[in-house]
ROGUZA-463838 format. One record per residue (C-alpha): residue number from 1; residue in three letters; x, y, z. Coordinates in pm, 1 decimal. Layout:
N
PT  num  residu      east     north        up
PT  NUM     ALA         X         Y         Z
...
END
This chain:
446
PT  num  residu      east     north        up
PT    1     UNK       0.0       0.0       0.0
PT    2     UNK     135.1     354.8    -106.7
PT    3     UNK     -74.6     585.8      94.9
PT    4     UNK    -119.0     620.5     495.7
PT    5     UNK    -500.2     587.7     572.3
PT    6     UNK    -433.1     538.5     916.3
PT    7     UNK    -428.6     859.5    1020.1
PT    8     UNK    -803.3     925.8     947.2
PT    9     UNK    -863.6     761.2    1275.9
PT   10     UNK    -651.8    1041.0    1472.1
PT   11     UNK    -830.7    1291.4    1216.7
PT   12     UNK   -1174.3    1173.7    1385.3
PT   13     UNK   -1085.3    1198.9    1741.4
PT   14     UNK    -923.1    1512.6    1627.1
PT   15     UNK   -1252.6    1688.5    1498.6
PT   16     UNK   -1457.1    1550.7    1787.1
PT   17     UNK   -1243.4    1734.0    2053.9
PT   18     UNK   -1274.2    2068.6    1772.3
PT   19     UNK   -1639.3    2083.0    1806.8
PT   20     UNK   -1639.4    2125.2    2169.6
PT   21     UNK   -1523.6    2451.6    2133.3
PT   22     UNK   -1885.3    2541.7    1975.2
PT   23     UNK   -2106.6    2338.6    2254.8
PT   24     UNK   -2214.7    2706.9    2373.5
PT   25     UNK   -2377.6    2776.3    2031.1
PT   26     UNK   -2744.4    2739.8    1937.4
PT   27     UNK   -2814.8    2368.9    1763.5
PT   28     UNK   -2676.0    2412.3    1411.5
PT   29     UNK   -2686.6    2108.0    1175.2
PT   30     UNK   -2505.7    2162.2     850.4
PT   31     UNK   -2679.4    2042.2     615.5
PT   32     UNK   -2519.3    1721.1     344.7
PT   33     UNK   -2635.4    1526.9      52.3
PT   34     UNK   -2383.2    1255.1     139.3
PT   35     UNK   -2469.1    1049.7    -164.6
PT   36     UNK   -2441.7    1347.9    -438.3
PT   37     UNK   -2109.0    1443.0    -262.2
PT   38     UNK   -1920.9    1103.1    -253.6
PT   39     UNK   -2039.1    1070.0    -621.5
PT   40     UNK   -1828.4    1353.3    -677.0
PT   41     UNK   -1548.2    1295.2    -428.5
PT   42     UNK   -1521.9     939.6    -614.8
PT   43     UNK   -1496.2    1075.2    -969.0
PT   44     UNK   -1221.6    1311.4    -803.0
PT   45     UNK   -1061.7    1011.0    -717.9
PT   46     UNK   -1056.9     830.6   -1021.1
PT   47     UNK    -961.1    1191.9   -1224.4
PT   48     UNK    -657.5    1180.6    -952.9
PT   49     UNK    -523.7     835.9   -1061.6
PT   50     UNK    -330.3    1021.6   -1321.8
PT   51     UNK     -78.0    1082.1   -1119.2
PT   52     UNK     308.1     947.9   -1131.6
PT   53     UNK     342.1     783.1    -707.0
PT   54     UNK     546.2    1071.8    -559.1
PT   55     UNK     491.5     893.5    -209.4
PT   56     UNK     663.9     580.8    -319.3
PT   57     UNK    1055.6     586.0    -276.1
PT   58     UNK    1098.5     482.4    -660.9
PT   59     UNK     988.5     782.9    -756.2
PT   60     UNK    1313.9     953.9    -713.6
PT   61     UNK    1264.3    1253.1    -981.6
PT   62     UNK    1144.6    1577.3    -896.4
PT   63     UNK    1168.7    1731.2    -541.6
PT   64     UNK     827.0    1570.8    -430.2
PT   65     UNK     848.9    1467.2     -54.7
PT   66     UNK     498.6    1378.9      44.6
PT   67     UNK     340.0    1568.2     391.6
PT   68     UNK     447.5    1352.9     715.8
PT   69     UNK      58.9    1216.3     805.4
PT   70     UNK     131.2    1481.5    1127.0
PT   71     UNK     110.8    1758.5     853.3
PT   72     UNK    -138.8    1622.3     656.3
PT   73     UNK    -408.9    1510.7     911.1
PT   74     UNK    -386.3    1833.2    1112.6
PT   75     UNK    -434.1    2069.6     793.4
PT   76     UNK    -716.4    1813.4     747.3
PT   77     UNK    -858.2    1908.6    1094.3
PT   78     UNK    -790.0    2302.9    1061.8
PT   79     UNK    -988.7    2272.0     716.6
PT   80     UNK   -1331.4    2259.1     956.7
PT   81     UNK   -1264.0    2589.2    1048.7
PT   82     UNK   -1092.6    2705.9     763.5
PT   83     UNK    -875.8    2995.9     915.7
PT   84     UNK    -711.1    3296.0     714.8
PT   85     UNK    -421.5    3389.7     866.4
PT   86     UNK    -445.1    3725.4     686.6
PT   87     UNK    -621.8    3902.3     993.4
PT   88     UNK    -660.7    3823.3    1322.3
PT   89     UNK   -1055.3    3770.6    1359.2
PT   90     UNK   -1024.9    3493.1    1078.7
PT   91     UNK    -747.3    3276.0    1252.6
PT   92     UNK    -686.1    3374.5    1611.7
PT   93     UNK    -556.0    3008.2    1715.5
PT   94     UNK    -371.4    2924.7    1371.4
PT   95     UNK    -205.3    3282.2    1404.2
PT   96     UNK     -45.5    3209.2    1749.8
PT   97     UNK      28.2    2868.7    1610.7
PT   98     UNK     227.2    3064.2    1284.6
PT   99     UNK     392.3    3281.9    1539.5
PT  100     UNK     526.2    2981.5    1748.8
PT  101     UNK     630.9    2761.2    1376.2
PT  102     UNK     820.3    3086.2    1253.1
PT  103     UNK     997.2    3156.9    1541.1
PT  104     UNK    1177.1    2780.9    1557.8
PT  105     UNK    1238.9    2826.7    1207.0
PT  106     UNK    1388.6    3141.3    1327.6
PT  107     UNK    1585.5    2991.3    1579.2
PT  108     UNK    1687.6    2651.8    1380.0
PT  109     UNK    1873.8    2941.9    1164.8
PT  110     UNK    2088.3    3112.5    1462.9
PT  111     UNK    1777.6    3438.0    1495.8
PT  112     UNK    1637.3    3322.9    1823.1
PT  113     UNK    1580.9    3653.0    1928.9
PT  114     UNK    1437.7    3972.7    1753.8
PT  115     UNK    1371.0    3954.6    1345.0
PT  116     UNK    1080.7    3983.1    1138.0
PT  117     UNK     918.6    3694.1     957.9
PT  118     UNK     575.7    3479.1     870.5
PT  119     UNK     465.4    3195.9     621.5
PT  120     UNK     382.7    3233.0     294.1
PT  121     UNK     180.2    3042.1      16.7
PT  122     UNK     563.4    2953.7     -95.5
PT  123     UNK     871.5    3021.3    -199.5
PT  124     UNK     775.0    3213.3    -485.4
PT  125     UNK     588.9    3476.4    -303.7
PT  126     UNK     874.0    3475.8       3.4
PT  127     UNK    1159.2    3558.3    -257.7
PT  128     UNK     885.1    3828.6    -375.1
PT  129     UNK     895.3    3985.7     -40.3
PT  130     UNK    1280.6    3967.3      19.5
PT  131     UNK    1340.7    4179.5    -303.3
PT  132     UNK    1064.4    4397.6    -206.8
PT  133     UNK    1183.6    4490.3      95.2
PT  134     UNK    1572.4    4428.1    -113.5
PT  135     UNK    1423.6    4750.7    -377.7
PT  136     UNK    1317.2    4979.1    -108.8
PT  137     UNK    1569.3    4927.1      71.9
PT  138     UNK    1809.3    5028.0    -194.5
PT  139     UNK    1620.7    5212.6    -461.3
PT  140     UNK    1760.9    5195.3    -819.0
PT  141     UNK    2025.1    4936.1    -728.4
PT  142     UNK    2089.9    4587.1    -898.4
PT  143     UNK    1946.2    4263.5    -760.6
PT  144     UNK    2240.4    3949.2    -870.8
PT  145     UNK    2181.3    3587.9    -847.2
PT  146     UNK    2345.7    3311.3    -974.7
PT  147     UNK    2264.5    3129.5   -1339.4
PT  148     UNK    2199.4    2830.8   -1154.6
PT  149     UNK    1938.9    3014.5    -902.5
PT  150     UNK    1599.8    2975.7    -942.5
PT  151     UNK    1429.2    3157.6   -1203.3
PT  152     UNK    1191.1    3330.5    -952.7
PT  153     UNK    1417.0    3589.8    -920.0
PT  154     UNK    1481.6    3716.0   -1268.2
PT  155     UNK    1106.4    3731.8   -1280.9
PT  156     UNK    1000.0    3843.8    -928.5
PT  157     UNK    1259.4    4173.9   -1016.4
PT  158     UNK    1098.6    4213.0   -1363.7
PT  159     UNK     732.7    4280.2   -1179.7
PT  160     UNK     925.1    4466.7    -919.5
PT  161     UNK    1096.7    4678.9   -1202.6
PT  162     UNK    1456.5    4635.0   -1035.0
PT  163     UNK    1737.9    4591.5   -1241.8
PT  164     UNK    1818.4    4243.8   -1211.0
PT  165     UNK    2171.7    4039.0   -1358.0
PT  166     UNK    2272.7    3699.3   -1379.9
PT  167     UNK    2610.1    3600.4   -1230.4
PT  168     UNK    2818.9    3285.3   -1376.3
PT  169     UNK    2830.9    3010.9   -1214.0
PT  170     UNK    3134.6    2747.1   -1199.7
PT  171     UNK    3132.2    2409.8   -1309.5
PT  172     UNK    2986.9    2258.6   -1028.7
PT  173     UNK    2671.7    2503.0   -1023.4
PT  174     UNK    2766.6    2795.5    -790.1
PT  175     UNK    2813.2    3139.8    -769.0
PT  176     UNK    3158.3    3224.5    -921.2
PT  177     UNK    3321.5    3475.5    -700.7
PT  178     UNK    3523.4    3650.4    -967.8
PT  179     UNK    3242.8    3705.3   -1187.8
PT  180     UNK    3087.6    3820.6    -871.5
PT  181     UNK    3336.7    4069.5    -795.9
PT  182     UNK    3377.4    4220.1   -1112.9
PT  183     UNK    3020.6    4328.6   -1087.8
PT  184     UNK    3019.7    4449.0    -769.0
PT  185     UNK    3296.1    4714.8    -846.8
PT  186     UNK    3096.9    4897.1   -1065.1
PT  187     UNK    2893.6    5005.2    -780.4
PT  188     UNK    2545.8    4963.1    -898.5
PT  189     UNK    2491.3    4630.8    -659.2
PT  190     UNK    2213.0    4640.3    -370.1
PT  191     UNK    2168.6    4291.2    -292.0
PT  192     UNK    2319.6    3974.8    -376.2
PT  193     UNK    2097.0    3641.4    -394.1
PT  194     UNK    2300.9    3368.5    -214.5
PT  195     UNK    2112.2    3005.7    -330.7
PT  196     UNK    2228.4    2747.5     -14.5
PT  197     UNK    2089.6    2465.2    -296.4
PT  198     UNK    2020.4    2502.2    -586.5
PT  199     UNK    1703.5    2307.4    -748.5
PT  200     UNK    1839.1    2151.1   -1045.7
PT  201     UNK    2210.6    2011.6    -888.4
PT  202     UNK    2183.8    2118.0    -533.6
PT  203     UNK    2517.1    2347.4    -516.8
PT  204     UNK    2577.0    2563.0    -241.9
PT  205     UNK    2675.9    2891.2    -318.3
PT  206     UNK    3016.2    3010.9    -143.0
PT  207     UNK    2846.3    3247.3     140.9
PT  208     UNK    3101.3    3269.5     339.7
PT  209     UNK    3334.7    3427.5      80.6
PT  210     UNK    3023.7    3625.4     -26.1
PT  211     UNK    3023.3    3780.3     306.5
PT  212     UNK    3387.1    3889.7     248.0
PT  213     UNK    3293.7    4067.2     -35.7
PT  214     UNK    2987.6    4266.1     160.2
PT  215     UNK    3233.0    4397.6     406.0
PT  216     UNK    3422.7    4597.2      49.8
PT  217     UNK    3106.4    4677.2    -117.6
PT  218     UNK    2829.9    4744.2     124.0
PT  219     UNK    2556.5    4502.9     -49.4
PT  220     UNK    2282.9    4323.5     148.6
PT  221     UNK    2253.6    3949.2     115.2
PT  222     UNK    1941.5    3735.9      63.4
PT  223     UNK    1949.1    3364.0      80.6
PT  224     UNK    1708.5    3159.1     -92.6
PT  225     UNK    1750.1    2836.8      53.0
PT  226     UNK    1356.4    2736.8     -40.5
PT  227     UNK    1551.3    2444.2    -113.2
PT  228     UNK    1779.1    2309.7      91.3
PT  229     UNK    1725.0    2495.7     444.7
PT  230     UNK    1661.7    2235.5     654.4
PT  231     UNK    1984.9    2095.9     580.2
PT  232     UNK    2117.2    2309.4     785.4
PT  233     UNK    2061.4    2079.6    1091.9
PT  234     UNK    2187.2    1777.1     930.3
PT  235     UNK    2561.9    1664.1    1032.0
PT  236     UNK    2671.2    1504.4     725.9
PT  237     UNK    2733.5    1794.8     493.7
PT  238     UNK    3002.7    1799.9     326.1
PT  239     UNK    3299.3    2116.1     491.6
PT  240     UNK    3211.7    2396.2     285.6
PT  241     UNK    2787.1    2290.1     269.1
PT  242     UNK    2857.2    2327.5     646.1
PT  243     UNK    3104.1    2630.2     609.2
PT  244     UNK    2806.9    2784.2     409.0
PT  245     UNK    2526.1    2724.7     645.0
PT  246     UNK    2749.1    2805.4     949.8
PT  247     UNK    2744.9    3178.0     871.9
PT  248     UNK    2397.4    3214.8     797.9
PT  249     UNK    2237.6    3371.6    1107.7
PT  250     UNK    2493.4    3681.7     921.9
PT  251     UNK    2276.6    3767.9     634.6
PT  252     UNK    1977.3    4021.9     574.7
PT  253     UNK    1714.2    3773.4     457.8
PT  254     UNK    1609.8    3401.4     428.9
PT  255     UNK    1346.7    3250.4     250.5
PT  256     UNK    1296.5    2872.8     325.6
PT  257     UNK    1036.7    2597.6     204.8
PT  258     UNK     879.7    2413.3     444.7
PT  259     UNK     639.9    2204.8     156.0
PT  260     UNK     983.6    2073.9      43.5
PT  261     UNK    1220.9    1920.9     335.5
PT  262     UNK     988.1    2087.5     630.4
PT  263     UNK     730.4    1760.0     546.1
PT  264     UNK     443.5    2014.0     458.6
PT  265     UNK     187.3    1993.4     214.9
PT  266     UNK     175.5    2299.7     -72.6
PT  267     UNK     178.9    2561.5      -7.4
PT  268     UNK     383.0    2673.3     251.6
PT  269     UNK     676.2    2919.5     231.2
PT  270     UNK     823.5    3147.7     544.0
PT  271     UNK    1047.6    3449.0     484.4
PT  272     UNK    1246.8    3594.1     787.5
PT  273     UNK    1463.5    3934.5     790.7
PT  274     UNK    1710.7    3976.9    1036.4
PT  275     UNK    1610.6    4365.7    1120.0
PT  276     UNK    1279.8    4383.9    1238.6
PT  277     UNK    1273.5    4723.0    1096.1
PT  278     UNK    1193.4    4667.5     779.9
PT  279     UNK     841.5    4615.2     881.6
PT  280     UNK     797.1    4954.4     839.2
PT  281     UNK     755.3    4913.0     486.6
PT  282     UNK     472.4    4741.7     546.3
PT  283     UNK     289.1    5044.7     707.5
PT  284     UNK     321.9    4914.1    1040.6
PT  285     UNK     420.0    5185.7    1320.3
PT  286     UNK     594.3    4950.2    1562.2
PT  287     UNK     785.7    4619.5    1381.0
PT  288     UNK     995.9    4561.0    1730.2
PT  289     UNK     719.4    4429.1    1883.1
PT  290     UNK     558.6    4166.4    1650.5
PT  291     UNK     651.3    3904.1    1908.9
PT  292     UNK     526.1    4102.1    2205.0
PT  293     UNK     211.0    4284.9    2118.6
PT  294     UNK     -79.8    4083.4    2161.4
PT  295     UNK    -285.8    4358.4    1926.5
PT  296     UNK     -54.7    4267.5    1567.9
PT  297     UNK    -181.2    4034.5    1356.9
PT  298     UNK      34.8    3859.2    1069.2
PT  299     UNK    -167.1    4063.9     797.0
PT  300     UNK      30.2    4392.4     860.8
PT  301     UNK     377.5    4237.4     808.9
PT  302     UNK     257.8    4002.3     461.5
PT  303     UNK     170.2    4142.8     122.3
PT  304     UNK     -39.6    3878.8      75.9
PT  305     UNK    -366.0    3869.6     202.2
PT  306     UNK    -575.4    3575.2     249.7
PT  307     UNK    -327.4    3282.1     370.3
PT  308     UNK    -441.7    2935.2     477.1
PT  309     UNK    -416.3    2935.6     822.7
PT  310     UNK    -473.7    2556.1     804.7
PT  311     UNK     -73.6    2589.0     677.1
PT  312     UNK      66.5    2665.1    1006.7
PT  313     UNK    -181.6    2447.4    1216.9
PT  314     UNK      -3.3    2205.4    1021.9
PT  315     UNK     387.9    2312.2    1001.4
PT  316     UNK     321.6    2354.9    1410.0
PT  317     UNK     183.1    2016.0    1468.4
PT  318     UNK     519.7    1864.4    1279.5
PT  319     UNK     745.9    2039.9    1476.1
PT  320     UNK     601.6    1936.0    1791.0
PT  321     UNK     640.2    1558.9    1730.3
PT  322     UNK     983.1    1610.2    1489.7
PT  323     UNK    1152.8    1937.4    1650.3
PT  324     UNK    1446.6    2073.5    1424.0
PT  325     UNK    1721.2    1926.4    1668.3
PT  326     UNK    2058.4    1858.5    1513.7
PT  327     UNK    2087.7    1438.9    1586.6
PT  328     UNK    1689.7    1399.7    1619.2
PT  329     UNK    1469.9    1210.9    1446.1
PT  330     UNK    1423.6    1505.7    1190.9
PT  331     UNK    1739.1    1615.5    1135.1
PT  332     UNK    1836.2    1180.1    1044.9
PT  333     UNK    1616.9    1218.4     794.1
PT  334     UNK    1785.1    1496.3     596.3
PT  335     UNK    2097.0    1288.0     684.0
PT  336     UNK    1953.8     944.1     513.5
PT  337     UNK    1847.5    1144.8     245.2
PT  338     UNK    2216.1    1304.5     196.5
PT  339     UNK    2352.6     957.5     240.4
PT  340     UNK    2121.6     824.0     -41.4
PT  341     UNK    2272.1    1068.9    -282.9
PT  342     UNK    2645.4    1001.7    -164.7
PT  343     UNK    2573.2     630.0    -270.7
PT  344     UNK    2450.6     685.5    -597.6
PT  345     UNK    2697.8     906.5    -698.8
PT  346     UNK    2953.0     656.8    -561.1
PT  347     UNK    2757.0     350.1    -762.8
PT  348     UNK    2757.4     611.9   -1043.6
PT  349     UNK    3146.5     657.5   -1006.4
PT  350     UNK    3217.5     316.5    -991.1
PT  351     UNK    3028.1     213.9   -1319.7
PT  352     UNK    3238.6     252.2   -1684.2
PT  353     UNK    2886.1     265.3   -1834.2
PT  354     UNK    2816.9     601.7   -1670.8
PT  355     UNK    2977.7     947.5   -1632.2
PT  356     UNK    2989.4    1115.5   -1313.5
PT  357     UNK    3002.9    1507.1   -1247.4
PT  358     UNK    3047.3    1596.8    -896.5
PT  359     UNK    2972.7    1506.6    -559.2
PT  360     UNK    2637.4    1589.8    -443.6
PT  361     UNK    2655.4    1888.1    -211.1
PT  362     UNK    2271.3    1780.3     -64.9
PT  363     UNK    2061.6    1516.6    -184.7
PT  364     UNK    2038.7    1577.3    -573.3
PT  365     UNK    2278.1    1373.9    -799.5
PT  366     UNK    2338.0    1436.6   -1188.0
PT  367     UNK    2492.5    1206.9   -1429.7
PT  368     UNK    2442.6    1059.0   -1752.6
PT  369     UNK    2455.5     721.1   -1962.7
PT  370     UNK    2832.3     706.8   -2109.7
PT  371     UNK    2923.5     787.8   -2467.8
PT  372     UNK    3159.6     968.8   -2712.0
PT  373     UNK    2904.3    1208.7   -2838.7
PT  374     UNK    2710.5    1497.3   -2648.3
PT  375     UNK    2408.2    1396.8   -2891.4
PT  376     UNK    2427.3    1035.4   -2790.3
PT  377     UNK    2448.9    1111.6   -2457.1
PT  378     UNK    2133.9    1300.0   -2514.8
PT  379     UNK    1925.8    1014.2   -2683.2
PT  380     UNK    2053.6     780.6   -2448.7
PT  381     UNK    1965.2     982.7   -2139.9
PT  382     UNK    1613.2    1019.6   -2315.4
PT  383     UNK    1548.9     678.8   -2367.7
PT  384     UNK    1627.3     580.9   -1973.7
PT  385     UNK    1427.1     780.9   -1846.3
PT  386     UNK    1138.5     652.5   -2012.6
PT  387     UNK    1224.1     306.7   -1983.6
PT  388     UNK    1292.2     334.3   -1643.7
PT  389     UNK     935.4     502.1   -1593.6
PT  390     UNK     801.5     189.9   -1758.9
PT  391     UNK     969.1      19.2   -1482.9
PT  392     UNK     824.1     194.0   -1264.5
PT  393     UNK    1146.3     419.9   -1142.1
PT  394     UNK    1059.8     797.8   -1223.9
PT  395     UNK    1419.5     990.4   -1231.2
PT  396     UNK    1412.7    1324.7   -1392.2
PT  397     UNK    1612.8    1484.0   -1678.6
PT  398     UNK    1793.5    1784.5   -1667.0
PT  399     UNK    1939.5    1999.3   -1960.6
PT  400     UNK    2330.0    2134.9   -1881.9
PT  401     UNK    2574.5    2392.0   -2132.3
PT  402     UNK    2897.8    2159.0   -2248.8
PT  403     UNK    3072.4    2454.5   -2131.6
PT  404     UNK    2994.7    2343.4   -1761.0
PT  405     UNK    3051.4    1966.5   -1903.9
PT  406     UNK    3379.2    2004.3   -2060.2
PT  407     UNK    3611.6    1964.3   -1751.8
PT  408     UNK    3455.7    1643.0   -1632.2
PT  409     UNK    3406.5    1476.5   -1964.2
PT  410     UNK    3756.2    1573.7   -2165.8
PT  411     UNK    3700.6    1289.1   -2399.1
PT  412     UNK    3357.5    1372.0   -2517.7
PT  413     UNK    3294.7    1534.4   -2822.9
PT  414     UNK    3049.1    1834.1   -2787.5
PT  415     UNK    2866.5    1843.0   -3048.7
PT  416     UNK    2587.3    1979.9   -2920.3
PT  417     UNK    2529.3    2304.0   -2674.5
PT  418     UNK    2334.6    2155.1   -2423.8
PT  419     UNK    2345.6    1810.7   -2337.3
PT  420     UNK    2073.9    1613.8   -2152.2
PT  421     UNK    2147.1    1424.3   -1815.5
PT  422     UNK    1959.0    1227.3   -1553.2
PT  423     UNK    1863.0    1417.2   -1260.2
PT  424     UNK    1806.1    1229.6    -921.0
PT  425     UNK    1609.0    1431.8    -633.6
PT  426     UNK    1655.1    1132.7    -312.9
PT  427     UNK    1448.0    1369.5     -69.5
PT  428     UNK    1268.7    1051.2     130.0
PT  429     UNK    1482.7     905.7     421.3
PT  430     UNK    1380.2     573.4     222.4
PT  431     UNK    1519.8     592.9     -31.5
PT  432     UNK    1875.0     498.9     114.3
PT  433     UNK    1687.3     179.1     158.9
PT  434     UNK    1558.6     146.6    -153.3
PT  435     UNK    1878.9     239.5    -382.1
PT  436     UNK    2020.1     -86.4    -435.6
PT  437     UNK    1651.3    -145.2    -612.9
PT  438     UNK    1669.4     202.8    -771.1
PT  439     UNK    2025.2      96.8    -922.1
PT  440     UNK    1904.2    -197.1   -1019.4
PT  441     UNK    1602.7    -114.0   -1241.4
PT  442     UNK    1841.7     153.5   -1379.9
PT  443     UNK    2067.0     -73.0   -1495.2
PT  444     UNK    1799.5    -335.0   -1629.2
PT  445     UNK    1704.0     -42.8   -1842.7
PT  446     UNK    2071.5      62.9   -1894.2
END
């Protein structure tokens, strides 16, 4: 069996002790055509069986990590009230709740004290708000990221109307410094986007030497780590992954995914800033005392408005059973996942049949079928993947420059600009049980 039902036991105990809060209201009886609805709900079901089964550990493509049932049943039991986090009449327990989630995400990232932050409907709309804030903050000023970061920002700074420019990255997917540098001393740089993994090879941009360069040119620093935040608690990174994340509690902004590694269902985002004074922006008289004021609600520090409250209920719940403890249960599971990757990419390494690029920084491992030719390298990578989906193993394909190829692969021919490789995502502690399998298939369709 794929998917955990037994949770909808706890969900019905769960609702039972909810409606006691409303035994002091007047006899209400919503009313339900039971039989017209599950004729729906069933058809729903069916229309859902199109679906590739991102809960099982062979599906090791995209980043798809399915809701711990924790998450899932208690956004379930928040759905009965259906909260909006956007004001404080229409989610006065779910807000506290939000509070209490964003300030151990706070603190899992070295800000247990003052700062600014909430959840958002994801990573998209965080990033928004860190270059919002990034733009008024310094008006008319550049916004840089790295090729390799996420395309959010190129188009979150196009609706902002900030000028926006792509640094290079280096052959193993991160920020190049010098290319970085040679930017900065024209002058024209307000903030630099720092990406602590990236989403298609999981690199890990340099931020410590980044924050070198900040002390010369006076830039603030935003790290999108939607990715690969909660890796931060795991001990098995390799030095300068942990060299990275060690020095993060230094930068202006965070924005971090908690419907990727966090266990969360979509969509659920947080953004935190460091100075609490950049609420101000959001026409609030009094940022400093978002934690202390009983009379803020999360509405006057969010551009967005409506917000499932259901979200936190949920991201609360998880971190009450799995707290974000270095060595906890938790914090293993990023490690497995980490461990998964390290032996692929060794199985990959070891294999004359396959061509290796570099060792995963998190959990995401690239490579590709072995030949002479970037074209057949290509067709072969191609045809894999969809055998291996006919297998029932779902990897994921990802397109790279032969530029960025050319060091690992000196005896290929490039005969082609971009070359397509196989893309692993190993985000479920399982699958470091399940890779000898995984390798297997692969090779059966090899």
């Amino acid at each position: 069996m794929v998917l955990e039902v037994d949770s909808l036991e706890i969900l019905k105990d769960a609702l039972t002790v909810l409606e006691q809060s409303f035994t002091s209201m007047p006899a209400f009886e919503p009313r339900l055509d039971q039989q017209a609805v599950r004729d729906v709900v069933m058809q729903a079901a069916e229309r859902m069986q199109d679906n590739y089964p991102y809960a099982h550990p062979l599906y090791a493509g995209q980043m798809l990590k399915p809701p711990h049932p924790v998450a899932r049943t208690a956004y379930a039991m928040a759905q009965w009230v259906n909260p909006n986090n956007h004001a404080l009449d229409g989610g006065r327990a779910s807000s506290a709740l939000e509070k209490e989630a964003v300030a151990n995400i706070a603190a899992m990232f070295g800000w247990p004290g003052q700062y600014l932050g909430h959840l958002t409907s994801g990573g998209t709309m965080a990033n928004l708000e860190a270059l919002w804030i990034a733009g008024k903050l310094h008006p008319e000023k550049t916004i840089v990221a790295s090729q390799q970061a996420h395309y959010t920002h190129s188009r979150i700074t196009e609706v902002l109307q900030i000028p926006f420019e792509s640094i290079a990255a280096d052959n193993r997917g991160r920020m190049d410094m010098q290319a970085l540098e040679a930017v900065l001393q024209r002058g024209q740089v307000g903030t630099v986007v720092a990406t602590l993994g990236t989403t298609g090879l999981g690199a890990i941009d340099p931020l410590a030497e980044i924050l070198v360069l900040q002390e010369t040119y006076n830039f603030r620093i935003h790290v999108d780590c939607a990715y690969g935040g909660y890796f931060k608690i795991a001990g098995n990174l390799g030095l300068e992954g942990q060299a990275a994340f060690a020095r993060i509690d230094r930068v202006d902004s965070i924005v971090v995914d908690p419907h990727k590694h966090g266990l969360q269902p979509y969509g659920c985002g947080c953004v935190l800033f460091r100075d609490p004074s950049v609420g101000s922006f959001y026409n609030h008289d009094s940022p400093y005392t978002y934690f202390t004021s009983d009379d803020l609600h999360l509405g006057e520090i969010s551009l967005e408005c409506s917000r499932a409250g259901a979200s936190a209920v949920a991201l609360w719940a998880t971190q009450q059973l799995l707290p974000m403890d270095t060595g906890g249960e938790f914090a293993i599971g990023l490690e497995m996942s980490r461990e998964a990757a390290l032996k692929l990419y060794s199985l990959v390494c070891q294999d004359s049949q396959e061509l290796s690029l570099f060792e995963p920084e998190l959990d995401i491992v690239v490579w590709a079928p072995a030949a002479t030719r970037a074209s057949d390298i290509s067709a072969l990578s191609s045809r894999v993947f969809e055998a291996a989906a006919g297998e029932g193993l779902h990897l994921a394909i990802l397109k790279l420059p032969a530029a960025q190829l050319r060091s690992f692969w000196p005896d290929v021919e490039f005969d082609q600009e971009l070359v397509t490789l196989l893309r692993s995502c190993l985000m479920k502690p399982e699958h470091l049980e399940w890779l000898d399998r995984i390798w297997a298939i692969y090779k059966s369709v090899r």
